[in-house]
N, CA, C and O atoms as a DFTB+ gen file, in Angstrom:
656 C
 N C O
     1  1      21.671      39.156       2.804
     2  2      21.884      38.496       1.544
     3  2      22.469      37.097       1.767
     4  3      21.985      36.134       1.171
     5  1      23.603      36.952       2.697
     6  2      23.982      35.541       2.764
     7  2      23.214      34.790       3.637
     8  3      23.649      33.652       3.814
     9  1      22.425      35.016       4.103
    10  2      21.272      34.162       4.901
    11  2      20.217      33.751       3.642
    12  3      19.715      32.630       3.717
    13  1      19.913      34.475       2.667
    14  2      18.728      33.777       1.873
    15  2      19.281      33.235       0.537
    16  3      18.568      32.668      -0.291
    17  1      20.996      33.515       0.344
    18  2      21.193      33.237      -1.078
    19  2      20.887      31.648      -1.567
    20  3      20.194      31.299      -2.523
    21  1      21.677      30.736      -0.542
    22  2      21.304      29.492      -0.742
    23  2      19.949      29.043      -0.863
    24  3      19.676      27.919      -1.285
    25  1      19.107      29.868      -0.515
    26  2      17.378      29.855      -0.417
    27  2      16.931      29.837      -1.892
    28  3      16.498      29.019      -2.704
    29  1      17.255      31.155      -1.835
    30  2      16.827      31.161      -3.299
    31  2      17.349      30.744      -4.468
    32  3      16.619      30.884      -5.449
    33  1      18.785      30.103      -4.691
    34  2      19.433      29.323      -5.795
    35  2      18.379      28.020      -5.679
    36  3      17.601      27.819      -6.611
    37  1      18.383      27.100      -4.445
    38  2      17.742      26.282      -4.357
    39  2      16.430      25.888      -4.736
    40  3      15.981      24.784      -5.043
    41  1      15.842      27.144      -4.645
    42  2      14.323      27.775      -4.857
    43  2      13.967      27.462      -6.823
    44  3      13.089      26.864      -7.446
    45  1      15.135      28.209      -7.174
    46  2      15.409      28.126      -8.630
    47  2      15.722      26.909      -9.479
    48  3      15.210      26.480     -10.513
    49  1      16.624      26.529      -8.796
    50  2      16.755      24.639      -9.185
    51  2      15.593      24.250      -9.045
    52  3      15.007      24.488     -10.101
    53  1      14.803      23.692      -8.189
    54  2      13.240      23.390      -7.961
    55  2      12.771      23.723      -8.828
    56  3      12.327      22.822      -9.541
    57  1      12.563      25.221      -9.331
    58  2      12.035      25.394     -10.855
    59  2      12.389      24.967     -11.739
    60  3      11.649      25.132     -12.709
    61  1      13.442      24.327     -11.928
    62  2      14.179      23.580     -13.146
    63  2      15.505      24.349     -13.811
    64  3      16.045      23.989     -14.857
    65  1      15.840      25.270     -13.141
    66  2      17.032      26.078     -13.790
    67  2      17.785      25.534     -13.607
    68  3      17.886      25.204     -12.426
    69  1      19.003      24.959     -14.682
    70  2      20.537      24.660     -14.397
    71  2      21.402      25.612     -13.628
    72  3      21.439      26.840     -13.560
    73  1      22.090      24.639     -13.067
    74  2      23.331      24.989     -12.233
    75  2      23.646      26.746     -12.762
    76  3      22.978      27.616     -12.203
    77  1      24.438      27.063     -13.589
    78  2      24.458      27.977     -14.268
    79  2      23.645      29.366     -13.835
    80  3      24.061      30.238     -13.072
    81  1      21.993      29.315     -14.743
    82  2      21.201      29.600     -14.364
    83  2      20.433      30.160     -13.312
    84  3      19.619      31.081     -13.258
    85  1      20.947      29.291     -12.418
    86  2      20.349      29.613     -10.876
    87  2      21.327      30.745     -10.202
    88  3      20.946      31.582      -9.384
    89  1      22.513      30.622     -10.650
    90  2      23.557      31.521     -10.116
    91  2      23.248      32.737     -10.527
    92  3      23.065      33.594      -9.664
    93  1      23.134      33.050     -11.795
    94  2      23.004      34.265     -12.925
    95  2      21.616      35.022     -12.255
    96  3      21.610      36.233     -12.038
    97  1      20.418      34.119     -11.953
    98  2      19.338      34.313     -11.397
    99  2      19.192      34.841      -9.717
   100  3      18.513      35.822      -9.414
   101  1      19.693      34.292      -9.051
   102  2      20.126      34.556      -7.755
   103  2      20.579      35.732      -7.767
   104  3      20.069      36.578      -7.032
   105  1      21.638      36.043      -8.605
   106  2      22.432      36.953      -8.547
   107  2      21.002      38.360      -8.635
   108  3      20.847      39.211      -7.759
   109  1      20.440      38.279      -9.474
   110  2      19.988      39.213     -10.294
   111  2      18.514      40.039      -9.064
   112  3      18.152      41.177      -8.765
   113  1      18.134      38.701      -8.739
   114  2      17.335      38.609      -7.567
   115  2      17.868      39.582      -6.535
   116  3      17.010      40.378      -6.153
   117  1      18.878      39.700      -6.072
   118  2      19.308      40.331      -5.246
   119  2      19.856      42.068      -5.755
   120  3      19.918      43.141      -5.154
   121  1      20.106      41.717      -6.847
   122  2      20.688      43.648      -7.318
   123  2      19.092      44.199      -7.229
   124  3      18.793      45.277      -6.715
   125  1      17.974      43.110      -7.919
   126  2      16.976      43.963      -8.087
   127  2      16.372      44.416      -6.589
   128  3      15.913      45.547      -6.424
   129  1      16.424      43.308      -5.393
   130  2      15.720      43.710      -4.462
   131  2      17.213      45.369      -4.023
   132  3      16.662      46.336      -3.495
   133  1      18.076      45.462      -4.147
   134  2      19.027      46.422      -2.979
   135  2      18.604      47.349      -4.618
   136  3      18.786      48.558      -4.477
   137  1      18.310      47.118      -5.453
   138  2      17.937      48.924      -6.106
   139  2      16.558      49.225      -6.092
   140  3      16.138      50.087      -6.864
   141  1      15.466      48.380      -4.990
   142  2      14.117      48.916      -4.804
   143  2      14.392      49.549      -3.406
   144  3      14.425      49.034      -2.288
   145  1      14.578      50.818      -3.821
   146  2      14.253      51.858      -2.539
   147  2      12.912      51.414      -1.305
   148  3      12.936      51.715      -0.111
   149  1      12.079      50.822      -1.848
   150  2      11.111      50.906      -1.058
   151  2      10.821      49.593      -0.425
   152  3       9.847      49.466       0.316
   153  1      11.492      48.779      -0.644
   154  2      12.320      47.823       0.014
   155  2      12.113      47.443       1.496
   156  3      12.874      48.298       1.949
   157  1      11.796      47.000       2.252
   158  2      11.966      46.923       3.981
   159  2      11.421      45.576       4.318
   160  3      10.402      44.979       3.973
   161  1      12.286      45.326       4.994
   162  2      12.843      43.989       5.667
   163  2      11.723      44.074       6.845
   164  3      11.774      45.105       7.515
   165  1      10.549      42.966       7.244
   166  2      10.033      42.822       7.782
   167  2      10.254      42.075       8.805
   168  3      10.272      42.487       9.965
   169  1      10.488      40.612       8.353
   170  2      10.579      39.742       8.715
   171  2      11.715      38.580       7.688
   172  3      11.607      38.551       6.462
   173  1      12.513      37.901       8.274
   174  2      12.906      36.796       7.583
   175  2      11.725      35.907       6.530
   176  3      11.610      35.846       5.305
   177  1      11.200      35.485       7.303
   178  2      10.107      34.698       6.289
   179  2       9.692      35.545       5.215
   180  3       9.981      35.269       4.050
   181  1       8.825      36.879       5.631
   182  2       8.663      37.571       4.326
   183  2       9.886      38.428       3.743
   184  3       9.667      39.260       2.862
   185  1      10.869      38.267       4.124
   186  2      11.694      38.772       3.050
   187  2      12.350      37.307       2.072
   188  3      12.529      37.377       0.856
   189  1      12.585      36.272       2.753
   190  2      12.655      34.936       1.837
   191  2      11.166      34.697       0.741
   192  3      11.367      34.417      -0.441
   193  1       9.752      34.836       1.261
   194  2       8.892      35.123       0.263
   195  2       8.841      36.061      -0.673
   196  3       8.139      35.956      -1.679
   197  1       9.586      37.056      -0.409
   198  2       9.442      38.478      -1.439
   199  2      10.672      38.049      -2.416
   200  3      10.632      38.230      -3.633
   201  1      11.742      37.472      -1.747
   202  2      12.488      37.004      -2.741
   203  2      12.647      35.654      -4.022
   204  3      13.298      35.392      -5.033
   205  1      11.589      35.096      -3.171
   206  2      11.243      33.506      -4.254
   207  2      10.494      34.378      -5.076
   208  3      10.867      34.271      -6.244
   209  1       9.386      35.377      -4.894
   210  2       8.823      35.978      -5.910
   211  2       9.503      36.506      -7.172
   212  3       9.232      36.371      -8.365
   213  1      10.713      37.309      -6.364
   214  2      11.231      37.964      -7.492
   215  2      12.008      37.465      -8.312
   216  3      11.998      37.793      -9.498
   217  1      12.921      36.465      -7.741
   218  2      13.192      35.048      -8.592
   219  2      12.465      33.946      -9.545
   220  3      12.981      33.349     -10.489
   221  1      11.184      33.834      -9.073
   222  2      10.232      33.436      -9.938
   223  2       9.820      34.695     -11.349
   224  3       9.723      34.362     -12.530
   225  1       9.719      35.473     -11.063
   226  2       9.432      36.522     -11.841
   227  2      10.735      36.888     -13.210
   228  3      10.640      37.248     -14.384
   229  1      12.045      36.520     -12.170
   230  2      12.842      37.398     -13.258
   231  2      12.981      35.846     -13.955
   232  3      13.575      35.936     -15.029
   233  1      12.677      34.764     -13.700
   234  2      12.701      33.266     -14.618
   235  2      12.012      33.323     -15.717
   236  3      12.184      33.092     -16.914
   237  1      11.100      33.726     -14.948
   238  2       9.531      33.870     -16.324
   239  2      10.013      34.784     -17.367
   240  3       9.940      34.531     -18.569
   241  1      10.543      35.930     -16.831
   242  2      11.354      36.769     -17.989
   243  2      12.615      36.541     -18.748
   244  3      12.814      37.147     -19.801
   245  1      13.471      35.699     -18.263
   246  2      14.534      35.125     -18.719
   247  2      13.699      33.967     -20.026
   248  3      14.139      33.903     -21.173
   249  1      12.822      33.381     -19.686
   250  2      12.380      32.451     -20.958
   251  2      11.793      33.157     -22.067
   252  3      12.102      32.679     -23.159
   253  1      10.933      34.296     -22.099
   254  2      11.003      35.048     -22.341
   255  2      11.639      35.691     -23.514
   256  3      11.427      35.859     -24.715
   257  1      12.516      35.972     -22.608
   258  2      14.020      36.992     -23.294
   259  2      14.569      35.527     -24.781
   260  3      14.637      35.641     -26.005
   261  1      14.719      34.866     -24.271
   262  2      14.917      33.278     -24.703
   263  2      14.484      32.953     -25.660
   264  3      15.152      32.309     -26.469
   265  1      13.130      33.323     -25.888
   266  2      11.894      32.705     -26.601
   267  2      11.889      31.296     -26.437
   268  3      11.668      30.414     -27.266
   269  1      12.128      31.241     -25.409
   270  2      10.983      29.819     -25.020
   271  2      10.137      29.366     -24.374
   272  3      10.001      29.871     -23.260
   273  1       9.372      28.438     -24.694
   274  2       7.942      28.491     -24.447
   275  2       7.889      27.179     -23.020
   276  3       7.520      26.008     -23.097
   277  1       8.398      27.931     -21.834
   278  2       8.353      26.674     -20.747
   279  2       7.333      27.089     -19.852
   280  3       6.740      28.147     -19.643
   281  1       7.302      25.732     -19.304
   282  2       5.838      25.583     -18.528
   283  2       6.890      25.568     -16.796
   284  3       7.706      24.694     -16.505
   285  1       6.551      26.693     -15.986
   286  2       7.269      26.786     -15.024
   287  2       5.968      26.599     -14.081
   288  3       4.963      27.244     -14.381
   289  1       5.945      25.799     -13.025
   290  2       5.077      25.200     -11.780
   291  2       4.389      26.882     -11.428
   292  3       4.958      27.973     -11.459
   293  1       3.292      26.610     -11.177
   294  2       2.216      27.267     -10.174
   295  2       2.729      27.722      -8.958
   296  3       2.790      26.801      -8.144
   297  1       3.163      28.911      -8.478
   298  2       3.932      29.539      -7.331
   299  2       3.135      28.673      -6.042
   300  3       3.569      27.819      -5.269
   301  1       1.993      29.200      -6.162
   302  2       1.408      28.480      -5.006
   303  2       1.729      27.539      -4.245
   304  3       1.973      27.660      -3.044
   305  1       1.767      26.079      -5.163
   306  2       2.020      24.615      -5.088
   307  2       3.755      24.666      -4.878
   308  3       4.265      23.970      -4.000
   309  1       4.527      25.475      -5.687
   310  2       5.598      25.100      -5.283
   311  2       6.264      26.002      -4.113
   312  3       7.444      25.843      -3.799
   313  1       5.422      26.965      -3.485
   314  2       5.514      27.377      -2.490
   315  2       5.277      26.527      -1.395
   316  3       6.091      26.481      -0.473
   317  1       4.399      25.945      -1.395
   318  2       4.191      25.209      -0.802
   319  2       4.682      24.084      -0.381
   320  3       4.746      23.839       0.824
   321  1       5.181      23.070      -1.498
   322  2       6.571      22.077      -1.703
   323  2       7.525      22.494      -0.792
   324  3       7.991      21.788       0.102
   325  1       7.938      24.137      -1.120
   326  2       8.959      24.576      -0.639
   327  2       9.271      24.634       1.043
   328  3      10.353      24.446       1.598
   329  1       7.768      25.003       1.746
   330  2       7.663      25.477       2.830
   331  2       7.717      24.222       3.551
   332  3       8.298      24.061       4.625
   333  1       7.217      23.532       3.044
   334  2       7.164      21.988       3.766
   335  2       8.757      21.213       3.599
   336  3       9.072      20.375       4.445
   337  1       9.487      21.470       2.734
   338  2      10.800      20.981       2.264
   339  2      11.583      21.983       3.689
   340  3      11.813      21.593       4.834
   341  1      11.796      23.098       3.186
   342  2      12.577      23.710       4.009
   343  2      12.050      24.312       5.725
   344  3      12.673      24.465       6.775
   345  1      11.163      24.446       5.477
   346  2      10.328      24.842       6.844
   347  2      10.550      26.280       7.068
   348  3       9.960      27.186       6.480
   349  1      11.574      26.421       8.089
   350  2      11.494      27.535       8.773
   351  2      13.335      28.341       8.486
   352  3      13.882      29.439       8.581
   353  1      13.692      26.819       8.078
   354  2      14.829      27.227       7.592
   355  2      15.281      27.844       6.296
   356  3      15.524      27.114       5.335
   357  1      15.402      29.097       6.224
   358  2      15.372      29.234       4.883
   359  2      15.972      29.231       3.795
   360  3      15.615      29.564       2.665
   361  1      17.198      28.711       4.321
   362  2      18.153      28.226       2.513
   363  2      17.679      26.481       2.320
   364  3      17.837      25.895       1.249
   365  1      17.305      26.066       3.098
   366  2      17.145      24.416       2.965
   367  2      18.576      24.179       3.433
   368  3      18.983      23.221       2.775
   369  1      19.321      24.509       4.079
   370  2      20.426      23.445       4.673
   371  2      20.281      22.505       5.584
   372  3      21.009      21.517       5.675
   373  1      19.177      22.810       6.421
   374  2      18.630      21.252       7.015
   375  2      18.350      20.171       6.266
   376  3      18.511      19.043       6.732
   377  1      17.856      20.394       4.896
   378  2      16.981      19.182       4.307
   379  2      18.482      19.159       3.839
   380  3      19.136      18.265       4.375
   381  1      19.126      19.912       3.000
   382  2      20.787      18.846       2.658
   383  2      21.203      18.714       3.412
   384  3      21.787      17.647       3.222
   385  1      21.467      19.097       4.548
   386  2      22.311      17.865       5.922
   387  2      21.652      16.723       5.813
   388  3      22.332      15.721       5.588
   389  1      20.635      16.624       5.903
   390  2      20.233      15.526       6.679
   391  2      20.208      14.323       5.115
   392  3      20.562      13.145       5.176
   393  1      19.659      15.089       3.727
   394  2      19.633      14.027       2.411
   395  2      20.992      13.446       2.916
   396  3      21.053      12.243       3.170
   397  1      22.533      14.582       3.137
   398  2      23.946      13.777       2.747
   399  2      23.843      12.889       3.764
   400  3      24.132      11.748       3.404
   401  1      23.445      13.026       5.238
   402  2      23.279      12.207       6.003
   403  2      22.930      10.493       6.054
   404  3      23.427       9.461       6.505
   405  1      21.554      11.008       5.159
   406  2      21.243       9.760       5.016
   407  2      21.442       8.960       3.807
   408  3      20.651       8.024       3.684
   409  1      22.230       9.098       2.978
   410  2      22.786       8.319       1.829
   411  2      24.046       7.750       2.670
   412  3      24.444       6.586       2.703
   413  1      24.511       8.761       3.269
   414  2      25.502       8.371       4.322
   415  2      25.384       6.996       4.457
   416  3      26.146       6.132       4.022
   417  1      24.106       6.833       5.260
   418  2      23.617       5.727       5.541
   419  2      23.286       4.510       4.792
   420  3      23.115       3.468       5.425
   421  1      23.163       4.528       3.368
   422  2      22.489       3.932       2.315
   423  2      24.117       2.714       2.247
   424  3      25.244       3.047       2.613
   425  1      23.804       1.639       1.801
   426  2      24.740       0.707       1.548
   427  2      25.317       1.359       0.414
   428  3      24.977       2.416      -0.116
   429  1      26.434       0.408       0.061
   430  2      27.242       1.027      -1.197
   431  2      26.813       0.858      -2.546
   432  3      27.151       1.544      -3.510
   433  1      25.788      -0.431      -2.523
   434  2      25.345      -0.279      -4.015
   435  2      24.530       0.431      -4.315
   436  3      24.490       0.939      -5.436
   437  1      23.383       0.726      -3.090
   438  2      22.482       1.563      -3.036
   439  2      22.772       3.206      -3.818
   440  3      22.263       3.835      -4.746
   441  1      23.774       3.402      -2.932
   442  2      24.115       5.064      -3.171
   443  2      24.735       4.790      -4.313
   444  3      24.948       5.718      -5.094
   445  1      25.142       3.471      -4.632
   446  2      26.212       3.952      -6.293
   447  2      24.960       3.874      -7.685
   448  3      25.112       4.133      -8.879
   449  1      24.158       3.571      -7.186
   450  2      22.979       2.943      -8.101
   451  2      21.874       4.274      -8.013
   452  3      21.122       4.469      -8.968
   453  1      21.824       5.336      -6.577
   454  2      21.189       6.147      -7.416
   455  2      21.934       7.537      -7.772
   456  3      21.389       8.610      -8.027
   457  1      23.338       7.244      -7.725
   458  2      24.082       8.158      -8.217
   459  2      24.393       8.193      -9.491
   460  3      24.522       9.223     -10.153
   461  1      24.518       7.127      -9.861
   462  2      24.188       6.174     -11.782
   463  2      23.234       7.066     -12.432
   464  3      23.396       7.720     -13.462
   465  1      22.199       6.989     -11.659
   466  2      21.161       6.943     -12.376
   467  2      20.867       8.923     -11.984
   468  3      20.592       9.438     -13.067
   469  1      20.863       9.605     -11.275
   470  2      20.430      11.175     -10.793
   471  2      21.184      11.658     -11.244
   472  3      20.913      12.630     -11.948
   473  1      22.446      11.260     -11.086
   474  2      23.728      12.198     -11.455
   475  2      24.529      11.558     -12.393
   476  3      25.226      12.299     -13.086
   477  1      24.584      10.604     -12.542
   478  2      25.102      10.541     -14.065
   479  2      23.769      10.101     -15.500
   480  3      23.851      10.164     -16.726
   481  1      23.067       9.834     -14.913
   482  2      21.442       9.919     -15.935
   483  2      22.195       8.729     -16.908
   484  3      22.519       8.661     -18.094
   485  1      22.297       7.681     -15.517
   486  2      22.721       6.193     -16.416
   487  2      21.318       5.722     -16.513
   488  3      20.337       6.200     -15.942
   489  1      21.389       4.397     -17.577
   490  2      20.148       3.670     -17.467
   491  2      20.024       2.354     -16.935
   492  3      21.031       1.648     -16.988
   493  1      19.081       1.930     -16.479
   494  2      18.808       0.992     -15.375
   495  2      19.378      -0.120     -16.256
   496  3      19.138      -0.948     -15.377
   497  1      19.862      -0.782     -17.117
   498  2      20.320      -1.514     -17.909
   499  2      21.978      -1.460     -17.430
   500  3      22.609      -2.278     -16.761
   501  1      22.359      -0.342     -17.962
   502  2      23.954       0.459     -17.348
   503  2      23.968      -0.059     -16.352
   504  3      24.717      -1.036     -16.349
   505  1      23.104       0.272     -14.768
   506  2      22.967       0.415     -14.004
   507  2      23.141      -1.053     -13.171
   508  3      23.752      -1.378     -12.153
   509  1      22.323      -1.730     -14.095
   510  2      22.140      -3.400     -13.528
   511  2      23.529      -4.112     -14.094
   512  3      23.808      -5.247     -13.706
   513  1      24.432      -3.371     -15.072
   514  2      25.705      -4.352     -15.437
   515  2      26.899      -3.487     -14.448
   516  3      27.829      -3.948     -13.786
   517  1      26.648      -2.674     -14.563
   518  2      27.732      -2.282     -12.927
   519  2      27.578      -3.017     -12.151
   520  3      28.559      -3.639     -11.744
   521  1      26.068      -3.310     -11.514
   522  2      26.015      -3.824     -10.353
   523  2      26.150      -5.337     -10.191
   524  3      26.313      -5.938      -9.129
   525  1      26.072      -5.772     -11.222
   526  2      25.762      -7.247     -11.634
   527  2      24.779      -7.882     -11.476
   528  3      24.866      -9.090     -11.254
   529  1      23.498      -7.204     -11.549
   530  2      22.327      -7.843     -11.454
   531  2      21.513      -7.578     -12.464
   532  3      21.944      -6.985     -13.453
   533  1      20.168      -7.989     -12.368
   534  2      19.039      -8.015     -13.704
   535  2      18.588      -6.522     -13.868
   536  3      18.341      -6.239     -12.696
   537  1      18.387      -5.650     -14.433
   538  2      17.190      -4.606     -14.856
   539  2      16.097      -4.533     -13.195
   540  3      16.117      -3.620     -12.369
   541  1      15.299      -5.729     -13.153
   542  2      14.272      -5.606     -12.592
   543  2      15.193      -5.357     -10.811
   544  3      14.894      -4.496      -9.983
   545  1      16.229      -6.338     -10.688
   546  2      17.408      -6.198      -9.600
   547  2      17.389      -4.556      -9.453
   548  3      16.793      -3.894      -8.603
   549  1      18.425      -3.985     -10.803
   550  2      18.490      -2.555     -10.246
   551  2      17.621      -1.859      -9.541
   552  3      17.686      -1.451      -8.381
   553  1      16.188      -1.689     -10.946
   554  2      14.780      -1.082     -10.396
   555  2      14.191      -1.102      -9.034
   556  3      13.718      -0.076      -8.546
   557  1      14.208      -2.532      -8.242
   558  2      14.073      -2.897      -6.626
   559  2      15.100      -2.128      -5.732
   560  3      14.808      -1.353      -4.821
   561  1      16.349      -2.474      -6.149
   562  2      17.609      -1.680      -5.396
   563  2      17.338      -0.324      -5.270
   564  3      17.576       0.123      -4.148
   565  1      16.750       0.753      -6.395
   566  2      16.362       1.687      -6.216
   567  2      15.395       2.269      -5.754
   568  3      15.541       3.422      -5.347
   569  1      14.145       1.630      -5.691
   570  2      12.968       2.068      -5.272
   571  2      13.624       1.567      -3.753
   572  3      14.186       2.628      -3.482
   573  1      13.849       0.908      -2.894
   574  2      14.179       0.694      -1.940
   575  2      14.603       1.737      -1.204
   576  3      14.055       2.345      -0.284
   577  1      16.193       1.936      -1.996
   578  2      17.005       3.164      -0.937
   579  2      16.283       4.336      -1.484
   580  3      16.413       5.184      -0.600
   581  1      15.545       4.895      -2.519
   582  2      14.651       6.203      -2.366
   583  2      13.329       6.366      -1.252
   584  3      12.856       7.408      -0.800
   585  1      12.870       4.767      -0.954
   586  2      12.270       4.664       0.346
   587  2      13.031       5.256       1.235
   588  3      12.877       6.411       1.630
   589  1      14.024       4.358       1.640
   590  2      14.953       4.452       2.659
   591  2      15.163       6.213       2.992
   592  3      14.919       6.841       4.022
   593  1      15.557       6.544       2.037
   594  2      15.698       8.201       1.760
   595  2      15.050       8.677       2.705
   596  3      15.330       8.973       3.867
   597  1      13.809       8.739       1.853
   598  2      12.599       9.478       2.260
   599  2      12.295       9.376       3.525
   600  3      11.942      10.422       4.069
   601  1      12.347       7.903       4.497
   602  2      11.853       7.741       5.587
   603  2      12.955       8.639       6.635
   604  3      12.682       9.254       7.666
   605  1      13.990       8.496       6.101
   606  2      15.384       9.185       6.948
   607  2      15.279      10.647       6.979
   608  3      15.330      11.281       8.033
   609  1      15.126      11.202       5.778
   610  2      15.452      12.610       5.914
   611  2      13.618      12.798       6.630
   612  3      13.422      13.478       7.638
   613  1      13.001      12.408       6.233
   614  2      11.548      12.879       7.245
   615  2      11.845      12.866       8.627
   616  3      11.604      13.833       9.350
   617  1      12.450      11.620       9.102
   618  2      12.288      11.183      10.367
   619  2      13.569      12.182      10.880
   620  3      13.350      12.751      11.949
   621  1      14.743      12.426      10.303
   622  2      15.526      13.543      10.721
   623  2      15.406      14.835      10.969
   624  3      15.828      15.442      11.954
   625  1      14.590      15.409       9.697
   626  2      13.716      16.701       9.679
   627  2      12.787      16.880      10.661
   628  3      12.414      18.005      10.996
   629  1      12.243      15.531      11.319
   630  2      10.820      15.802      12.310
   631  2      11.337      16.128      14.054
   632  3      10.792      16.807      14.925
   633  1      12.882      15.143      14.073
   634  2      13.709      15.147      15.135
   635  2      13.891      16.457      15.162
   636  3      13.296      17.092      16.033
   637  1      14.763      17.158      14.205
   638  2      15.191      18.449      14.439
   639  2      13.901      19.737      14.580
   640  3      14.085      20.854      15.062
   641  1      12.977      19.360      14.179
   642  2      11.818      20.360      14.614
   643  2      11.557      20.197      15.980
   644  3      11.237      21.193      16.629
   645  1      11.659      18.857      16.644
   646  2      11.117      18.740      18.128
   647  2      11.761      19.565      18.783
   648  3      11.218      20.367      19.543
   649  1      13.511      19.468      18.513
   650  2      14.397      20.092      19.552
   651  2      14.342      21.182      19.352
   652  3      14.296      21.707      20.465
   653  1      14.309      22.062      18.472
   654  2      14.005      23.434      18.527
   655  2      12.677      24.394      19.442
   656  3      12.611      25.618      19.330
């Protein structure tokens, strides 16, 4: 269980579940797999697949229960997202080492500009009078270090596959 929990909260966020949500879900994921008797642990990988399933499943029923009418991603595709995101690792703690890593890296306006904007869901207006620059200023500043991002945590993620 503590080898896949972070897997599958993570798994759930990806689907769009709040913080909250993902916990309540996770949770639930797991009573249901330890009260299926018939149950057996194959493999890591397919027991992390049997569990995104059943997490996907008890979501679909939670909206449901809800009555609401959400459009949750195609397992397939976001299986897939997933497998390529996390690899072989299966909570994704490689891909967050290496994201905190590389913001690490990001200058200071950079990281304060897309923390503005992801985590506090400022607007590029907001965003450009913090920083003291134009709108179009912010917009560049950001597309930049989400480059930057991207090239880092790839090129980190690809390092750590070699050495293994």
């Amino acid at each position: 269980m503590t080898r896949h929990q972070h897997g599958v909260w993570r798994y759930l966020r990806m689907l769009g579940c709040d913080s909250a949500t993902a916990d309540d879900l996770t949770q639930e994921t797991f009573l249901k797999v330890l009260r299926n008797e018939k149950f057996q642990q194959h493999s890591a990988a397919a027991t992390s697949s049997y569990l995104r399933r059943t997490a996907y499943h008890l979501l679909v029923s939670f909206h449901r229960k809800m009555g609401r009418v959400k459009s949750v991603p195609d397992t397939r595709l976001i299986d897939e997202v997933w497998d390529r995101w996390a690899g072989k690792d299966l909570s994704g703690d490689r891909f967050v080492d290496a994201l905190r890593q590389c913001l690490d890296a990001l200058t200071d306006r950079a990281r304060l500009s897309l923390r503005m904007r992801f985590a506090l869901n400022s607007s590029r207006s907001e965003i450009a009078a913090a920083l003291e620059i134009s709108e179009h200023g912010a917009r560049n500043l950001m597309q930049r270090a989400k480059n930057q991002l991207k090239e880092c945590v790839e090129e980190s993620l690809k390092q750590g596959s070699n050495g293994r």
